[in-house]
N, C-alpha and C positions, 0 to 999 in steps of 0.2 A: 706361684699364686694359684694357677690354673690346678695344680697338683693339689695343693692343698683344699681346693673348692668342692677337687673329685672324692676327696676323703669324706671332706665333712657331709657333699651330700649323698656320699654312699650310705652312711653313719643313717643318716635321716632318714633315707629308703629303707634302711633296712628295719629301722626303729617301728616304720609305718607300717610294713610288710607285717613285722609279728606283732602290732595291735589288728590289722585289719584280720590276719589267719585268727587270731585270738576271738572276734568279736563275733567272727562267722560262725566257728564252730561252738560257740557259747550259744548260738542262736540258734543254730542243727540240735544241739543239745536238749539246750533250753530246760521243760520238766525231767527231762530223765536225769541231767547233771544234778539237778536239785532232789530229787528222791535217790540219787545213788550215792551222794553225803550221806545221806537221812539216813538210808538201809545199812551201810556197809560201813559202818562205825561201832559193830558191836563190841568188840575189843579192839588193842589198841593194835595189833597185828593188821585185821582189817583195815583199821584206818589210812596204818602206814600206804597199805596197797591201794587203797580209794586216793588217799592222797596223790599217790603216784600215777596213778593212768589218768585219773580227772589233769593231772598238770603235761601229761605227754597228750591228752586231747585236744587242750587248749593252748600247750606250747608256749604256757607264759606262769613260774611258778609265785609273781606278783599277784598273778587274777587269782589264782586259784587258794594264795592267802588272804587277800581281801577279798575274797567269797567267803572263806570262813570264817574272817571275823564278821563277815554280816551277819553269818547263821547265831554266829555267838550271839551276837548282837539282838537277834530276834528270837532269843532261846530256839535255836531249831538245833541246836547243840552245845553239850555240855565242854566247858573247858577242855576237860581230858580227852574228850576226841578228839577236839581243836589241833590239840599238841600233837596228837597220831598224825592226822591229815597234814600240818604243816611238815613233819618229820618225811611224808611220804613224798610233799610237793617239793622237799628240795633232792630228792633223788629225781625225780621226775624233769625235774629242768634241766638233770644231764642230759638230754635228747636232743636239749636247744647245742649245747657246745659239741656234739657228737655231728651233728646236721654242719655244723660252721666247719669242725676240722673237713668232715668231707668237702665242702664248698673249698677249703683250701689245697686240697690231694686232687685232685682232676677237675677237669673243665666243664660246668656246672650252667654254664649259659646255652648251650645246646639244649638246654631243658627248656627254660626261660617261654620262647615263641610259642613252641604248642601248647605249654599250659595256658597261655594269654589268651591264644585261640578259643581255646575249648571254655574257657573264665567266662570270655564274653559273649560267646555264645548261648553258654546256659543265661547269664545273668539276662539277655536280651528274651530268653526265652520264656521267664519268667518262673516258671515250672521247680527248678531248683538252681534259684540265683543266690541262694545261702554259700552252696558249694562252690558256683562262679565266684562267691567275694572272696570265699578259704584259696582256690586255685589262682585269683588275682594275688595276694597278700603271700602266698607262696612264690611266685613268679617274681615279685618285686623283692620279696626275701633273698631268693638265691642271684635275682639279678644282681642285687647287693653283692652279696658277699663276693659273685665276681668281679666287681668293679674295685672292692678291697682288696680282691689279690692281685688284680691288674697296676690298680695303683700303688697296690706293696713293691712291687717288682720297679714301677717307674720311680719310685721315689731310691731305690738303690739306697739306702741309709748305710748298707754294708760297705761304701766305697765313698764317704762323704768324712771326709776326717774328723770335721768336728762336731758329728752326731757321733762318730766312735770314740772321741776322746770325751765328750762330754760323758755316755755313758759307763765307761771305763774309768771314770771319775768313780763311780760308785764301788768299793771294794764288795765283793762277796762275802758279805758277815751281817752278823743280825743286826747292826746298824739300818743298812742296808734294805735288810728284808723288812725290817718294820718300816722302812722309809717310804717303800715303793705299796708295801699292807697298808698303809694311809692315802698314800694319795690315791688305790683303787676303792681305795671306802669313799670317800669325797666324792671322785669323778661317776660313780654306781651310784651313789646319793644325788647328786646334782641330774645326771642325766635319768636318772631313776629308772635304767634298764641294763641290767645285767648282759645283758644278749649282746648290749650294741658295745660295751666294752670286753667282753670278751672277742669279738670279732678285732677290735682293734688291738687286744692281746696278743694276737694269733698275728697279725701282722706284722709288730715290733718285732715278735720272736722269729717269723718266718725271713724277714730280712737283715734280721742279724745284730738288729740296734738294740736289743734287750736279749740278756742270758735268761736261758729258762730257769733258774733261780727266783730272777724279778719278774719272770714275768708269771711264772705259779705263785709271789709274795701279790703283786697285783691280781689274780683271781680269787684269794684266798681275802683281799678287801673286796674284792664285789659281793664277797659271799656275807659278809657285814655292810656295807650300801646299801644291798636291795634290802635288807632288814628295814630301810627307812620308811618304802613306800609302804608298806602295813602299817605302820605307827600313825604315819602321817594321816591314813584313813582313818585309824580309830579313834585320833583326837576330840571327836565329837560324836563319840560314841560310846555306851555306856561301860561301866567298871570291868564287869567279862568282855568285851570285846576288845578293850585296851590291854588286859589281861595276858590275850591270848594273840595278840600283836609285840609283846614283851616277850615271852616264851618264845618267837621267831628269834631273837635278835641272842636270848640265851643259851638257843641250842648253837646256833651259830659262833659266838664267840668262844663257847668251850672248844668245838673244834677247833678254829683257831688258836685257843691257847694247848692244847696237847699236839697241834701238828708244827706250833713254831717249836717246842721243848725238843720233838724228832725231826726237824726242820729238814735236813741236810742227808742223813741214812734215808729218810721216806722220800725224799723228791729221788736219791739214785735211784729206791726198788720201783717208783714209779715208771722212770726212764726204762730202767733196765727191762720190764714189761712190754715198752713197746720199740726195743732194742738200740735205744740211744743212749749215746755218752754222753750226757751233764757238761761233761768239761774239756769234750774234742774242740778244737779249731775250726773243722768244719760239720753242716750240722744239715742233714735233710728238712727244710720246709716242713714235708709230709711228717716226717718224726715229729717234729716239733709242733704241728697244730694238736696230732693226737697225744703226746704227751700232757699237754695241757687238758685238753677233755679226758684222757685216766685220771688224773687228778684229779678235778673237778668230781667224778664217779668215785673214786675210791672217798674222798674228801667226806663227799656225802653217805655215802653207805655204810663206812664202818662209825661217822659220829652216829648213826641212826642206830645200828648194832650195839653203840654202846648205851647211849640213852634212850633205847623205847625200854630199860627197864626201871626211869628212875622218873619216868613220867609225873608220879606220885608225887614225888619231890619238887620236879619242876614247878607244877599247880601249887604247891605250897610258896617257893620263894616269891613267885610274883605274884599270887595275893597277899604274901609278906610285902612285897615292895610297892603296888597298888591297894590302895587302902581307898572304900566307898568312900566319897563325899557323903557329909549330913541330908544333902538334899536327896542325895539318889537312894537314900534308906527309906525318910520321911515323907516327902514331898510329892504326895500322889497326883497332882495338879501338871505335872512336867511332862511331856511326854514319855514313854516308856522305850521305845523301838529304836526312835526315831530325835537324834539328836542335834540335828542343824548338820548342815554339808552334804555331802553324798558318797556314798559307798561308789568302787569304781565299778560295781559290776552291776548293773541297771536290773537284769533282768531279776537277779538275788532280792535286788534293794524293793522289786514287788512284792515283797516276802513281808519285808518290813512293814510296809504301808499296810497290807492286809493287816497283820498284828494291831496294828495299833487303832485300824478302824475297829477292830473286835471288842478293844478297852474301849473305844468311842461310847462304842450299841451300850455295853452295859453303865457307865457313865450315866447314859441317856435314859436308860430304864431303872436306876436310881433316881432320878430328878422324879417321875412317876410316882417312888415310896414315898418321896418328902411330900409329896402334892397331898396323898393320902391322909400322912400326917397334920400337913395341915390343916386338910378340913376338920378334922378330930379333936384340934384342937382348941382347948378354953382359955386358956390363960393366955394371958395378952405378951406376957414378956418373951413366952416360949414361941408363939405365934410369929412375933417379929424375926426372932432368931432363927427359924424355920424359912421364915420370907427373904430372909438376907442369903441363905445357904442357896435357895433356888435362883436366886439372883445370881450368886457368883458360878454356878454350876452355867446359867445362857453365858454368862460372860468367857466362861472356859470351852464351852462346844463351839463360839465365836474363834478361840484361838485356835483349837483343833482344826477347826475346818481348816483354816487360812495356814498354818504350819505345814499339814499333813497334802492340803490342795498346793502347797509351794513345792514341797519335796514330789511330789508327783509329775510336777509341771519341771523338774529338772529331770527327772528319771527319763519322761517324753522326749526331752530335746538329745535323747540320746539315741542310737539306731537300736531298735527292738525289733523283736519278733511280731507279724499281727497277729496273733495269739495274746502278746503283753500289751499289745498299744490295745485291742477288745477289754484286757482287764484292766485299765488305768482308768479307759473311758468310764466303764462301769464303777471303780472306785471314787471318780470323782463325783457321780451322781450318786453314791452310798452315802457320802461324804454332806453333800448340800441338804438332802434328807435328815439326815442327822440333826445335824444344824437346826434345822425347822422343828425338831422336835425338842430340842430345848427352847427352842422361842413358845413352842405352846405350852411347854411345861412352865415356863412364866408368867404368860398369859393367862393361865389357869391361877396361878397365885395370885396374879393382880383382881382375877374376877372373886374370889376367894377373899380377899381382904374388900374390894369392894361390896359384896355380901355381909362380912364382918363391920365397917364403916356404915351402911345402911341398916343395919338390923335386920335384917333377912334373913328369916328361919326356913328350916326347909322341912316339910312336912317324912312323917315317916317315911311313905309311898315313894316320895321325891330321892329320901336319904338312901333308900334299896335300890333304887334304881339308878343311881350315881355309884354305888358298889359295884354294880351289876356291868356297868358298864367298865367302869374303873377294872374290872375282876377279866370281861374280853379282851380290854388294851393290853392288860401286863401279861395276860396269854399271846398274843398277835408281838408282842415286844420279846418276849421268852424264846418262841419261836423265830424269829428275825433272828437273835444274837446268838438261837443253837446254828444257822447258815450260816453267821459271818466267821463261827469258829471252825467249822469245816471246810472237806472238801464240794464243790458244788455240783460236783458227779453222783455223791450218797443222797443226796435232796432233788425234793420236787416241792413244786410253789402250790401244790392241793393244800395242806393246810392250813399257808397262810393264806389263801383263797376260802378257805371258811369262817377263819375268825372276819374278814372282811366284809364277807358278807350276815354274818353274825353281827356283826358293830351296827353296820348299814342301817338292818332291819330293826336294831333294836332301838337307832337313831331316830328312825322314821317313826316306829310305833309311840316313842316319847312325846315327839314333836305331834302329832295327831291327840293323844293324851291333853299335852299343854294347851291346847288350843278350846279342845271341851271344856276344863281345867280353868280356863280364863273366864269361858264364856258363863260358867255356871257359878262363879266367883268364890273359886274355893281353896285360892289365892288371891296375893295381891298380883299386879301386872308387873312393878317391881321384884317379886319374887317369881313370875316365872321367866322375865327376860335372864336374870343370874342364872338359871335354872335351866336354861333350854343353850346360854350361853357356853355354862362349863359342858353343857352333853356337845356340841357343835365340836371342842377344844378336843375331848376323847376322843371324838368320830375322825378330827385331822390327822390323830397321831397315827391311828389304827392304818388313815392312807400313804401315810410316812412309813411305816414301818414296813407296810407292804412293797412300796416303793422301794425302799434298802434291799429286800429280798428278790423283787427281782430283778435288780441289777446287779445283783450277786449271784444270781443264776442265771443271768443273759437268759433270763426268759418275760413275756408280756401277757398280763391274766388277760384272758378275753372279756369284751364288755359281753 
């Protein structure tokens, strides 16, 4: 029992060790992992390579495909580079079973203390405690793996009869190899880390209770299991990012089907590479962890050799096999980025939420054109129909806020960078602005038909200068949703710090107007409260809008 507890919570250590190394260095990273997808995707050759070093910097090629289906996700990438990059991240996860066979060939806990050391030291020092969490999640990693071969060796299965009869149960034939190719799909699916069954691969094999047969048929299902966790991410994610989580799982099982047809000659030329015999009696440990990691490398490298040149092809079958929902073609009302759940990789998944505050702003500076429209309008039927559309547009900035403010509020409860926890903040105050500016774009409609129900005519003078105003908000609104679509490096808040003060002044000058206006009775009073009402409604947007920008620039106009 005691043996089996030391397994399972090696298993867990070690599970933890490569999310905490994974979460650190995503966070060292951070914008550079994000612009070196972006950059080095030009062809698909690149990609394969971006693929590959992004998945050996993060040491986990699950993150580094649910990174890309985020981008997919967020158009920050097309399909076809998806497929590059995923192509390059499952070469890149050789690094993970190359680090494990080492952990199995010499004594790897001598490491262990001084990294701990140095982890907590920095992390206590503040200064670069990114690095301390990478050199902690390292340290628990390798402590792992030696407590796997510690308790490989106590458990002796090589001298346990009936873990060798039971195993020796299993003939050496494709019965066999598919048998033990499922159950590593499963147990890779279930535990949804590749890493932590190949560790325990390496064990079976090193102590004898599994022929390197099964236990290369078992890496060859993890290399179909870990396929699950990208799917499972894209489920509520739009058509291309499901897309391009499909293509993981078809690159994947073609190698699987051309290396079980060579099943038996490619596991010898493997062995024979790192100078074991398959089918000696007795077997080194060492041979056989690294056996398993050639494998796993050749595995990955020549399926990539063969299909980075049918790329073409692959995009075509799984848009063949994924076909858009009616909604995701039509239905502009849904969100676009951002589709219920969470992307595994937070700092990416701010990618998302910016996108989709960008559709917010313009959302919001169309409710603006209808308001236009409706002043303009005469006819009572089209009027209505006008008033219902603004209506349902606050009703959708109501859900956006609350959807987009919910997905943010899980992205937080995740460990970020302060770099991303400054931009969340910021997004959620984009976000509450927004919001407001479709409540006064209905506001305006209700004063609007209130005008309309009264008979309230607006004088020419009155009419130009509700343009006039009308004509600086959708400038101050233009300008706001050219910031939300960039970066906040290329902007400065000067001019929307003029149309502000532009709205202000022409606010003031109206309201001084109205007041002569009244007093000289060249209106009703009724006409000028609708009057002075709808200019108040412009003038809030104008500080809404401004509001959006600079918290999108983490900058504050001076009074």
């Amino acid at each position: 029992m005691l043996i089996a507890l030391k397994l399972l919570g090696s298993i867990a250590l070690l599970i933890y060790g490569m999310k905490v190394m994974s979460e650190a260095l995503q966070k060292m990273a951070g914008p550079q992992l994000r612009h070196m997808l972006g950059a080095m995707t030009t062809n698909r050759f690149t990609g394969v390579v971006t693929g590959a070093l992004v998945t050996v910097a993060v040491q986990s090629s699950a993150a580094t495909t649910v990174m890309t289906v985020s981008f997919v996700n967020a158009a920050l990438l097309t399909l076809a580079q998806a497929i590059s990059i995923i192509m390059g991240a499952n070469i890149g996860t050789t690094m993970s079973a190359w680090i494990m066979s080492a952990g199995f060939s010499f004594n790897v806990m001598s490491l262990v203390w001084p990294a701990f050391l140095v982890g907590i030291i920095l992390i206590q020092a503040g200064k670069h405690r990114y690095v301390g969490d990478f050199l902690f999640g390292l340290s628990f990693l390798l402590f792992a793996l030696g407590m796997l071969k510690e308790t490989g060796i106590e458990m002796d299965l090589a001298n346990k009869p009936a873990v060798v009869d039971f195993f020796a149960s299993f003939k050496t034939n494709y019965g066999t190899i598919l048998l033990f190719l499922l159950i590593g799909s499963i147990l890779t699916a279930a535990v949804q880390s590749s890493a932590a069954l190949m560790a325990i691969t390496m064990v079976l094999c090193s102590t004898g209770a599994i022929t390197i047969y099964q236990g290369i048929a078992l890496v060859m299902g993890e290399n179909i299991g870990t396929t699950v966790t990208a799917n499972l991410a894209a489920l509520s994610a739009n058509v291309q990012a499901r897309r391009t989580a499909l293509s993981h799982m078809v690159f994947n099982l073609f190698g699987v089907f051309w290396v079980l047809i060579l099943f038996f000659p490619f596991v010898r030329m493997v062995c024979g590479v790192v100078g074991l015999d398959p089918d000696a009696a007795e077997q080194s440990p060492t041979q056989l962890s690294f056996a398993l990691a050639t494998f796993h490398t050749f595995f990955n490298v020549i399926n990539t050799a063969i299909l980075i040149w049918f790329i073409p092809q692959i995009e075509k079958l799984v848009c063949w096999l994924i076909k858009p929902k009616q909604t995701e073609q039509e239905d502009e009302f849904h969100l676009t980025y951002i589709k219920g759940g969470i992307m595994k990789t937070p700092e990416i998944s701010v990618l998302q939420a910016q996108k989709e505050i960008a559709i917010f702003g313009d959302r919001m500076q169309r409710v603006l054109g209808m308001v236009k429209d409706l002043s303009q309008e005469t006819d009572e039927k089209a009027f209505q129909e006008i008033f219902d559309r603004i209506k349902k547009y606050e009703e959708i900035s109501d859900r956006m806020e609350n959807e987009i403010g919910r997905y943010l509020g899980q992205v937080g409860d995740a460990h970020l960078s302060d770099d991303t926890k400054g931009k969340i903040r910021g997004m959620l105050r984009e976000i509450g602005e927004l919001e407001s500016i479709g409540d006064s774009g209905f506001n305006m409609a209700r004063i609007l038909q209130r005008k309309r129900d009264t008979k309230v005519t607006f004088s020419k003078t009155q009419e130009q200068s509700i343009i006039q105003m009308a004509g600086l908000v959708d400038g101050a609104m233009t300008r706001m949703n050219v910031l939300l679509k960039g970066q906040k490096e290329d902007y400065t808040l000067d001019e929307s710090a003029r149309y502000e003060m532009q709205i202000n002044n022409l606010r003031n000058s109206l309201k001084q107007q109205n007041i002569i206006d009244l007093d000289n009775h060249v209106y009703s009073y009724d006409n000028g409260t609708v009057f002075m009402d709808l200019v108040n409604e412009f003038e809030k947007v104008g500080d809404y809008a401004l509001n959006v920008s600079e918290a999108h620039l983490g900058e504050k106009l001076e009074a």
